[in-house]
C-alpha positions as CSV (number, residue, x, y, z in Angstrom):
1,X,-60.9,37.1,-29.3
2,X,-58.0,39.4,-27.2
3,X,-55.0,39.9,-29.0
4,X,-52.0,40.0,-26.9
5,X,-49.1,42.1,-27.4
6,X,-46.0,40.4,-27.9
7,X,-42.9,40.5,-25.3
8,X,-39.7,41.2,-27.3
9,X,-37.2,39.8,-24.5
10,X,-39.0,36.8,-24.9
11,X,-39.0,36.6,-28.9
12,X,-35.4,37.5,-28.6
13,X,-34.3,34.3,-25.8
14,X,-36.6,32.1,-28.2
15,X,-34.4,32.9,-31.3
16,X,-31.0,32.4,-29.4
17,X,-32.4,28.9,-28.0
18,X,-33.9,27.6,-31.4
19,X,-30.6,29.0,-32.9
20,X,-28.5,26.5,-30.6
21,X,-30.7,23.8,-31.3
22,X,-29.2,24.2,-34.9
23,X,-25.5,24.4,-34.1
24,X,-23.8,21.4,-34.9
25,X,-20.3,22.8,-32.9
26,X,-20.0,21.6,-29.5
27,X,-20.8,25.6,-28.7
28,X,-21.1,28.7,-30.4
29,X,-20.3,32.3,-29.5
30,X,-21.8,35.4,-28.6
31,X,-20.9,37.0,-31.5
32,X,-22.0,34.1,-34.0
33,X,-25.1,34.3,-32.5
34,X,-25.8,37.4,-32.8
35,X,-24.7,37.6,-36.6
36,X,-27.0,34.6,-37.2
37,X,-29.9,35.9,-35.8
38,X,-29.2,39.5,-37.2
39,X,-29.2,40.7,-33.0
40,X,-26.6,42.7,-31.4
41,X,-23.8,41.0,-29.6
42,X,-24.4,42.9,-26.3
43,X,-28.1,42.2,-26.3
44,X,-27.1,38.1,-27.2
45,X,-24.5,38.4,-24.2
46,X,-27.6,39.7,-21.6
47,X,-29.7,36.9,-22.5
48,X,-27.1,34.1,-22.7
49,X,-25.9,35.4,-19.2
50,X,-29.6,35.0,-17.8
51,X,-30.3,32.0,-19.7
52,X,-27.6,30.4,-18.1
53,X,-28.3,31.4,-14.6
54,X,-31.3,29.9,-15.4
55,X,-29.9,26.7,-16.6
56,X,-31.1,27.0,-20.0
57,X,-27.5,27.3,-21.9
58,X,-24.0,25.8,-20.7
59,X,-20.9,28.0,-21.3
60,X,-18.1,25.6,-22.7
61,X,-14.7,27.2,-23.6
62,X,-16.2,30.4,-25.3
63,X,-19.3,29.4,-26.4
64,X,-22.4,28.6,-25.2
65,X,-24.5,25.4,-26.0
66,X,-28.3,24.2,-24.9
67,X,-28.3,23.3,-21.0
68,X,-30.1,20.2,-19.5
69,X,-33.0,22.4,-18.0
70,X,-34.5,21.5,-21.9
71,X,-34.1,18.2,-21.6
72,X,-35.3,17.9,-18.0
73,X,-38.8,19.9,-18.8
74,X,-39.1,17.3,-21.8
75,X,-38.8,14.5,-20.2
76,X,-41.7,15.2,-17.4
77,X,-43.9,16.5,-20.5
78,X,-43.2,13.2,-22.0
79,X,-43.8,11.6,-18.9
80,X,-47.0,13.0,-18.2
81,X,-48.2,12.3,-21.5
82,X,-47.0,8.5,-21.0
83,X,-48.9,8.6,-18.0
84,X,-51.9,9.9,-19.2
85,X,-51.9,7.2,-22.0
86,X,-51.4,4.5,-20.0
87,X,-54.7,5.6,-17.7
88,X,-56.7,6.2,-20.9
89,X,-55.1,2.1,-22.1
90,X,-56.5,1.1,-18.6
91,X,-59.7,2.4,-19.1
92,X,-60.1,1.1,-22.5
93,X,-59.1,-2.2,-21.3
94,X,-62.0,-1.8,-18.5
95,X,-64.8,-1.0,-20.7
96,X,-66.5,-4.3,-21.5
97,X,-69.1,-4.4,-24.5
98,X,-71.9,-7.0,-24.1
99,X,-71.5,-9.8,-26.4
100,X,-68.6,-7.6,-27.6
101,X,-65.2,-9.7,-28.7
């Protein structure tokens, strides 16, 4: 099996975003950020600025908070899944077993 190295801007923008899934403030700083996920604040301003040109995070007031790019990726996951079960349900349904109830 390969092993992969590891991308470190990546392990970084997965800490901030799994940190503001934890927040329970409407938003949370830079600089709380960075002291939560022992990062500096310049390095936590980079990737919050990308993140939210991306769509990822939402500045409100001075903080930053999870953005609706998330939510919109889940909910076509979750749709595709749905989707898929309700093909596999059809097909199920379809199947018919000789002297089978």
């Amino acid at each position: 099996m390969t092993t992969y190295r590891r991308i470190d801007a990546i392990t970084k923008t997965t800490q901030i975003i799994d940190y503001l899934a934890t927040v329970k403030a409407e938003a949370a700083t830079g600089p709380q950020i960075a002291q939560a996920i022992n990062m500096s604040v310049g390095t936590v301003m980079c990737h919050l600025a990308t993140l939210e040109d991306a769509g990822y995070v939402t500045a409100v007031g001075g903080g930053y908070r999870l953005g609706m790019k998330l939510a919109l990726h889940w909910a076509r996951v979750k749709s595709n899944l749905e989707g898929q079960r309700d093909r596999i349900g059809r097909d199920l349904e379809s199947i018919s077993i000789p002297g089978g109830n």
